[in-house]
C-alpha positions, 0 to 999 in steps of 0.5 A, a space after each residue: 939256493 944252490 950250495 955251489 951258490 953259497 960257497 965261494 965269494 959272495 956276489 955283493 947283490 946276494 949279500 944282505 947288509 945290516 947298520 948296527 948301531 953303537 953307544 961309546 959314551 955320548 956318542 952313537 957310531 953305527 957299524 956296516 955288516 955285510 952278511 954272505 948267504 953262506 952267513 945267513 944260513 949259518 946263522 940261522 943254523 946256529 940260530 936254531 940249536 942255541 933255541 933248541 937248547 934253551 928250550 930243553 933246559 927250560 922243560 928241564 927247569 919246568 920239570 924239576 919244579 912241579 916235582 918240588 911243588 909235588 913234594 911240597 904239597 904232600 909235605 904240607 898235607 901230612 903236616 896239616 893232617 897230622 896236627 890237631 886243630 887249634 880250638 882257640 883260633 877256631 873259635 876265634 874264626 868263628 866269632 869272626 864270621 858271626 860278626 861280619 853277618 
């Protein structure tokens, strides 16, 4: 479609209309769009940027946790290295393990 064809009023045949419907309490009223092909492009247009927005935070969100779970592993690595093992919960372990053979 021609932008001379977007513009300007609307041909009611080009236009698209939408029923939406409504709950006011106990009752449900629907409501009559009548979208402009200049609309639909529109909001499409709109459409596509607020996507594009979300999914840059989301990678964003993503990238900042793997670093946090990064830091929290090597955290837990050097916190389980540095400590000498508990002999009494070993063979706590152990005892456990002979006895479920």
């Amino acid at each position: 479609m021609s932008e001379g064809e977007l513009t300007g009023v609307a041909d009611p045949e080009r236009c698209v209309e939408l029923a939406v419907p409504r709950r006011c309490e106990d009752a449900i009223t629907i409501r009559t769009l009548r979208l402009t092909p200049a609309d639909l492009v529109r909001l499409r247009t709109e459409t596509e940027l607020t996507l594009a927005d979300i999914r840059t935070e989301v990678m964003r969100a993503e990238a900042v946790w793997r670093e946090l779970l990064g830091e929290w592993h090597a955290e837990g690595r050097a916190a389980v290295e540095a400590s000498e093992p508990e002999a009494p919960l070993l063979v706590r372990v152990l005892q456990g393990l002979r006895g479920s053979l």
